[in-house]
TORSETI-678401 format. One line per 4 residues: for each residue x, y, z of C-alpha. Coordinates in Angstrom, 3 decimals, padded with zeros to 6 digits. Example, Ala and Ser with C-alpha at 12.3 -4.5 7.8 and 13.67 -1.06 7.14 Angstrom:
<recs>
012.300 -004.500 007.800 ~ 013.670 -001.060 007.140
</recs>
This chain:
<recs>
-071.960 042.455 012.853 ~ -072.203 044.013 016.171 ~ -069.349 043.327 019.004 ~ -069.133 044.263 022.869
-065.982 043.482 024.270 ~ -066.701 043.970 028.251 ~ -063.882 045.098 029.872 ~ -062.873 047.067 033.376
-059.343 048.228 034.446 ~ -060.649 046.922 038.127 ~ -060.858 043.338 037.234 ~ -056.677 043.679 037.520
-056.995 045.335 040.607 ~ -057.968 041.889 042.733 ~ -055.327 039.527 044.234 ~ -055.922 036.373 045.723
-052.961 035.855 047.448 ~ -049.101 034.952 046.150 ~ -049.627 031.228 046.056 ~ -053.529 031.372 044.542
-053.328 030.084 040.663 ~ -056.031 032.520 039.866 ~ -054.308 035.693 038.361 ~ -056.454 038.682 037.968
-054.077 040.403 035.939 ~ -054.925 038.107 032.851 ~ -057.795 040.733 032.106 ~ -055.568 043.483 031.785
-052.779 041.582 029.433 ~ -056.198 040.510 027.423 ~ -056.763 044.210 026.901 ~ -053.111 044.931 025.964
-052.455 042.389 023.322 ~ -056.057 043.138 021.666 ~ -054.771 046.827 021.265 ~ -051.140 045.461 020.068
-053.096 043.180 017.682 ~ -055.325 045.927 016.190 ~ -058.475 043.677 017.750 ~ -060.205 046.561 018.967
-060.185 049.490 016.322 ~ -063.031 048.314 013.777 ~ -065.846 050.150 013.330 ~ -068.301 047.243 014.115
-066.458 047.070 017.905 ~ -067.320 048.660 021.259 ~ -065.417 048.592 024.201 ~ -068.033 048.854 026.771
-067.587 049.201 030.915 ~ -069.413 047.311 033.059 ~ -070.826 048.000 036.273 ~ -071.370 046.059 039.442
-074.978 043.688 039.477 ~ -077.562 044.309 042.188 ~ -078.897 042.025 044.521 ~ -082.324 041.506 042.916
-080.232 040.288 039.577 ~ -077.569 038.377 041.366 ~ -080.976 036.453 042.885 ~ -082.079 034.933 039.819
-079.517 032.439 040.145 ~ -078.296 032.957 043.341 ~ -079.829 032.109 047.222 ~ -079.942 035.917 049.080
-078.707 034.931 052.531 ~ -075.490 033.245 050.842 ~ -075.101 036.301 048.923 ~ -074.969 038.773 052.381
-072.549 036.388 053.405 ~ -070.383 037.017 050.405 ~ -071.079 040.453 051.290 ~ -069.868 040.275 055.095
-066.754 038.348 054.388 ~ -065.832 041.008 051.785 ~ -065.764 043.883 054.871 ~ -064.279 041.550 057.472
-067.234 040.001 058.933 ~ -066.699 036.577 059.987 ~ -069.623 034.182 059.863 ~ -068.996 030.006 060.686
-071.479 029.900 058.214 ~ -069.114 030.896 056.102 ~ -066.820 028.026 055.678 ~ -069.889 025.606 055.120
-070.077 027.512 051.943 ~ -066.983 027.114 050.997 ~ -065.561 030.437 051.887 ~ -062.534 031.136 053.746
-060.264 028.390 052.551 ~ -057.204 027.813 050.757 ~ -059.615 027.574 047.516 ~ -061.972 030.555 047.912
-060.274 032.766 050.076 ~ -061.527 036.135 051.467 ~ -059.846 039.227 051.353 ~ -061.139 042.712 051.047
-062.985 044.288 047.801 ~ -064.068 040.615 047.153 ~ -068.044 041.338 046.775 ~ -066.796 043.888 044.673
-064.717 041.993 042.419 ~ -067.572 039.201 041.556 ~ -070.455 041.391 041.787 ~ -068.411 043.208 038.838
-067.256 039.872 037.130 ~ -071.516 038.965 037.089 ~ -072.528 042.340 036.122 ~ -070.246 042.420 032.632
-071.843 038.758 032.042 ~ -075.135 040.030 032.407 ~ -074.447 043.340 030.473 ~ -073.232 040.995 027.532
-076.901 039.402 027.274 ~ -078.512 042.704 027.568 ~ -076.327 044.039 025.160 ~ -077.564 040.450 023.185
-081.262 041.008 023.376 ~ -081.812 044.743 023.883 ~ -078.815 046.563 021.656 ~ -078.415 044.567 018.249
-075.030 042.893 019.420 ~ -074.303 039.688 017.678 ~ -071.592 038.840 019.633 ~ -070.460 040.006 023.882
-067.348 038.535 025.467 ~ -066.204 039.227 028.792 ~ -063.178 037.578 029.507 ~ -063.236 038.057 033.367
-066.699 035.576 033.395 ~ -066.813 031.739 033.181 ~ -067.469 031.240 036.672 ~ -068.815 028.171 035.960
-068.479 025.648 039.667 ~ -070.197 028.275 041.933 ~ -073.522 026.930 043.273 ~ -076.528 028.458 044.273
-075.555 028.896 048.159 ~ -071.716 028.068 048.014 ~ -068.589 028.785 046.626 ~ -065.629 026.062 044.968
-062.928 026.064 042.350 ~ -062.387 029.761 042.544 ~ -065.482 030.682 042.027 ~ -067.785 032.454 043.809
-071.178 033.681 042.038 ~ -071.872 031.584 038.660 ~ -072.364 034.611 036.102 ~ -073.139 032.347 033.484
-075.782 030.784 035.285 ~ -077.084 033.988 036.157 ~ -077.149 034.590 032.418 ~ -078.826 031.393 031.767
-081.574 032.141 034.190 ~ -082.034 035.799 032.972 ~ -082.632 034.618 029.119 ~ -085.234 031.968 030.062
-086.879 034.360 031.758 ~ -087.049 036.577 028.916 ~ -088.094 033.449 026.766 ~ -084.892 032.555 024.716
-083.344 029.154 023.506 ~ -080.316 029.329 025.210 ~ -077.396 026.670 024.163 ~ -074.334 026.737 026.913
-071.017 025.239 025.642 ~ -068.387 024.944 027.891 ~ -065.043 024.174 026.813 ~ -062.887 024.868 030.008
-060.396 021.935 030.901 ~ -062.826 021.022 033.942 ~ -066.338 020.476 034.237 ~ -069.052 022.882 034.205
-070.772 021.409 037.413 ~ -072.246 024.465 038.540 ~ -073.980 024.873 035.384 ~ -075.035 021.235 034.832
-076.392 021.051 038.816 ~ -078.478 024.003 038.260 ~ -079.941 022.847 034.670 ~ -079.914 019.532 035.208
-083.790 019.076 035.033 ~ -083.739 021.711 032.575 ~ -084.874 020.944 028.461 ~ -084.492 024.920 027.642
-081.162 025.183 027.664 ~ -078.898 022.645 026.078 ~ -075.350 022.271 028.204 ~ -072.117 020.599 026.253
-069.232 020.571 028.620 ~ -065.821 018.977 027.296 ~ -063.529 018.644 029.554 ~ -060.684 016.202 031.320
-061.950 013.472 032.878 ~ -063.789 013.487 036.187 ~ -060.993 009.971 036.783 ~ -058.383 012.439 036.568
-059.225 016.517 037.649 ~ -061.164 018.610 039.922 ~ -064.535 018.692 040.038 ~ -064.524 014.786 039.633
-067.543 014.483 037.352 ~ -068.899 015.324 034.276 ~ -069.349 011.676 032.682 ~ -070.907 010.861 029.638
-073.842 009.025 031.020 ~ -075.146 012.457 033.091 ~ -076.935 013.432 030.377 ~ -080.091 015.340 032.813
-083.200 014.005 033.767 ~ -086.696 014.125 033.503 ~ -087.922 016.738 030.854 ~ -083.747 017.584 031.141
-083.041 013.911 030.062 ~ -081.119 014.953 026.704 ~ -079.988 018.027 027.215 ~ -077.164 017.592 029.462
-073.795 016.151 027.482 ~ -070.332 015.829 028.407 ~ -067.441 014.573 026.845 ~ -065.035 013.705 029.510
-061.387 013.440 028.016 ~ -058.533 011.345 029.081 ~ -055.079 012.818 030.148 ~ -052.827 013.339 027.089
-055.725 014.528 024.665 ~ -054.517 016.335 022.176 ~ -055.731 019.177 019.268 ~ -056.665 016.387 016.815
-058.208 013.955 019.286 ~ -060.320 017.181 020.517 ~ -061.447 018.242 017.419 ~ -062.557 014.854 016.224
-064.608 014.673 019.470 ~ -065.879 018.811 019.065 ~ -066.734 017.967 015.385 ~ -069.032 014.819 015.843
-071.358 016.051 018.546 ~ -071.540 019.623 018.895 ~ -072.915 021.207 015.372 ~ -074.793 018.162 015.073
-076.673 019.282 018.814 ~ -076.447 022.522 018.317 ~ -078.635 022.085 014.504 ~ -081.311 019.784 016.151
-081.618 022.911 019.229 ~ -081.483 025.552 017.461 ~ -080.866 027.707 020.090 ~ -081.524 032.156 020.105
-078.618 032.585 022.082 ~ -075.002 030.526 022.692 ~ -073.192 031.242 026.286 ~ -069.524 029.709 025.230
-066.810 029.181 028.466 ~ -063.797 029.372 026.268 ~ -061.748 027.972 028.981 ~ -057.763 028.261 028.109
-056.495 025.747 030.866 ~ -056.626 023.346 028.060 ~ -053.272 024.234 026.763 ~ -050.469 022.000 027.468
-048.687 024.387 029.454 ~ -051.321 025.196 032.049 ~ -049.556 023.938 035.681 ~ -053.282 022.612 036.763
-054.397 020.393 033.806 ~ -053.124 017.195 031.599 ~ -054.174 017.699 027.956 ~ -051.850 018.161 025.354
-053.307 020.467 023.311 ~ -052.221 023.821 021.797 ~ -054.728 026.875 021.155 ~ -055.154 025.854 017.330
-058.069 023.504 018.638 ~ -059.750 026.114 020.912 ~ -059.058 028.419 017.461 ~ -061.021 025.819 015.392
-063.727 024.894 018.247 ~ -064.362 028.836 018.208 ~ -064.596 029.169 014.641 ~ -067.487 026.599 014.629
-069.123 028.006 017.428 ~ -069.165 031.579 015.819 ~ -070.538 030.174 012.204 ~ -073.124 028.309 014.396
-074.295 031.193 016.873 ~ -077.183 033.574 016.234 ~ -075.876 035.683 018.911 ~ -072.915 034.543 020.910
-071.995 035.270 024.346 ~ -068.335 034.771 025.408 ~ -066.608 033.893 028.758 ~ -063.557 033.510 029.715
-063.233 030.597 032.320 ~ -060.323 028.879 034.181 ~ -056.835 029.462 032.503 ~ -053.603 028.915 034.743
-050.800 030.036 032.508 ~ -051.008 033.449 032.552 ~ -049.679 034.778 029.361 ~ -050.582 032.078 027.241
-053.956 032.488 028.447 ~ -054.087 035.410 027.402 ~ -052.770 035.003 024.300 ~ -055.659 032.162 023.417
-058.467 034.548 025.206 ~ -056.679 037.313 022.591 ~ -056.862 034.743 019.850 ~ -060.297 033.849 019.837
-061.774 037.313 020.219 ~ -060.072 037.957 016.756 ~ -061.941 034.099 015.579 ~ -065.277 035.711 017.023
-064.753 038.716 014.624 ~ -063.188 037.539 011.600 ~ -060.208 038.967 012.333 ~ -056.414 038.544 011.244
-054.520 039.643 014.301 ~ -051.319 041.617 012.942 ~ -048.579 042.465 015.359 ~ -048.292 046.228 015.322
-044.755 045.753 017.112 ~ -043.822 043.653 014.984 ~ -039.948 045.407 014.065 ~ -040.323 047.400 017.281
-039.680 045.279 020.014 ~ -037.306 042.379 020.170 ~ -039.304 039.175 020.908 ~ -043.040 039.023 022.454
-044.333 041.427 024.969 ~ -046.171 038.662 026.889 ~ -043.913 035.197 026.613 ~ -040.965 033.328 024.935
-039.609 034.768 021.784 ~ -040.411 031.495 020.009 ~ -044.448 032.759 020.030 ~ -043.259 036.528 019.013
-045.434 038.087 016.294 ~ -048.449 035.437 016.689 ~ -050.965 034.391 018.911 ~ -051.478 031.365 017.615
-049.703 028.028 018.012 ~ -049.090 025.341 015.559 ~ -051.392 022.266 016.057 ~ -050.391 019.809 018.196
-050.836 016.154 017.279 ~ -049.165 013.185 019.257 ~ -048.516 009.672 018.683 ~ -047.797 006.347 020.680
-049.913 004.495 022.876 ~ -051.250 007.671 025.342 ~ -052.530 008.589 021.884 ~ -053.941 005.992 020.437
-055.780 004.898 024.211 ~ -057.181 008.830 024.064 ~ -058.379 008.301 020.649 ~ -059.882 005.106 021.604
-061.334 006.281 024.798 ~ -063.061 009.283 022.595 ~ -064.819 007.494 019.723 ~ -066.419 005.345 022.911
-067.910 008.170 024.630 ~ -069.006 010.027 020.943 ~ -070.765 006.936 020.055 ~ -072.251 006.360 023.089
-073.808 010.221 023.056 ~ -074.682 009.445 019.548 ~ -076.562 006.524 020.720 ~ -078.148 008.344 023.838
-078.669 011.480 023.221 ~ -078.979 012.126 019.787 ~ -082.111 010.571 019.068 ~ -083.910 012.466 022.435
-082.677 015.381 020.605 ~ -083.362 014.492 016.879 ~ -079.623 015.008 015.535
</recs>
């Protein structure tokens, strides 16, 4: 086993603004509870810098004129053209050293697959990636460029299988736009219901079209889903897909806005079934790419982002203040001396209408898809 894990002190160094959800600073805390967990010193782990991607890279997913934009509004430049892509608002605001930021944000993503399919890594996460709403030529729900579809793009070109699974509370519609038409890369995206949360799609019956039809899924969930629910859905479609694609290369979005604490979001899970989703992913990846994605709550998202880099390495995460400090660096005592949470199951009618609503949309994949796909 080979591991990369992608990090920059200047991913911290953004701020969107006192009232933006998006908190750069989640990178840093990553950093600091993976060296208070002892998830960094093994001899099989690198901690690798990234650098900032050029234009010719950021192209192969990306139009070039909406990139100079990005560019202008980073130094001041004001464009109209910039608000009809999505720049400039409330959402995707502009402020200075923002080129920087994402050009940095793509370049560890596509460092990650180099490190993939050039350097004998088996497994690259970058925790400031995930990206995943950004089009080709505009900008929404925070994000800006789509590294992860610039990662997609760059291993077809080089000829790989590429699987994307994208477990972020909302829907990878950047991703499933771009691919739609696509049968070379296989996209699973469950998330909360397009009924219910931002971007307001992502239903089971997009599943792609023409040579794509197949190889788009989603598994929309209903408010109030929690760990068990989740993991019955996770369980009875994704190693079953992934098997019949057998894909060179997995791009995960290990979204943590899926936790019942994140102020955006209306699941009712913990990070046990992230934990579990991860572990499955790992066993099923020949080489696995990780990204971070959406995550609201700052320090528990950090704690699950912490959490599942130890899953992607096999690793028992031991609290090397444990007896040091009183109570947990990052968050309520109650959590001190562990990253992970107990599972979270529920019970009542919101339960048992989730539940319900979940074994629909599995059987209806299993009836769709399944067969295009020989699972």
């Amino acid at each position: 086993m080979k591991s990369a894990f992608i990090y920059s002190e200047v991913f911290s160094q953004y701020d969107f603004g006192p009232l933006h959800p998006f908190k750069t600073a989640r990178a840093k805390i990553v950093n600091e509870l993976c060296h208070r967990y002892n998830l960094l010193d093994r001899p099989w782990i690198e901690i690798i810098k990234p650098g900032p991607l050029c234009m010719e890279k950021l192209s192969l997913f990306h139009n070039e004129e909406y990139m100079r934009l990005l560019e202008n509004a980073s130094s001041g430049t004001f464009d109209f053209a910039m608000l009809g892509c999505g720049l400039g608002t409330d959402e995707n605001p502009v402020f200075e050293g923002l080129y920087s930021m994402i050009t940095l944000s793509a370049g560890a993503t596509y460092l990650g697959t180099e490190l993939l399919i050039r350097q004998g890594f088996t497994v690259a996460f970058n925790v400031f990636g995930g990206f995943h709403h950004a089009g080709r030529s505009h900008a929404e729900g925070f994000c800006y460029i789509n590294d992860a579809g610039i990662a997609i793009s760059h291993l077809l070109q080089e000829g790989f299988r590429v699987a994307y699974i994208d477990l972020d509370a909302h829907h990878g519609n950047g991703i499933q736009d771009a691919f739609f038409n696509d049968n070379r890369v296989l996209k699973i995206s469950l998330h909360e219901s397009g009924k219910t949360l931002y971007p307001w799609s992502g239903y089971e019956t997009e599943i792609g079209e023409g040579v794509g039809k197949g190889y788009n899924v989603n598994i929309p969930l209903p408010q109030g889903t929690d760990d068990e629910t989740y993991l019955y859905a996770f369980s009875h479609v994704v190693p079953p897909l992934i098997k019949a694609f057998s894909p060179d290369i997995i791009i995960g979005v290990f979204g943590a806005d899926t936790h019942h604490t994140d102020p955006l979001t209306h699941l009712n899970m913990s990070n046990y079934s992230l934990r579990e989703a991860v572990k499955s992913i790992r066993d099923l990846s020949p080489k696995l790419l990780a990204l971070g994605g959406g995550g609201y709550n700052l320090y528990t998202s950090a704690r699950t982002w912490s959490l599942l880099w130890a899953v992607m390495n096999n690793i028992e995460p031991e609290d090397t203040f444990a007896g040091l400090v009183g109570g947990m660096m990052f968050g309520p005592e109650l959590e001190s001396g562990s990253l992970e949470d107990a599972p979270l199951h529920t019970t009542g009618a919101e339960k048992e209408l989730a539940q319900k609503e979940v074994e629909r949309v599995v059987g209806y994949i299993k009836k769709t898809v399944f067969p295009l796909l020989g699972a």
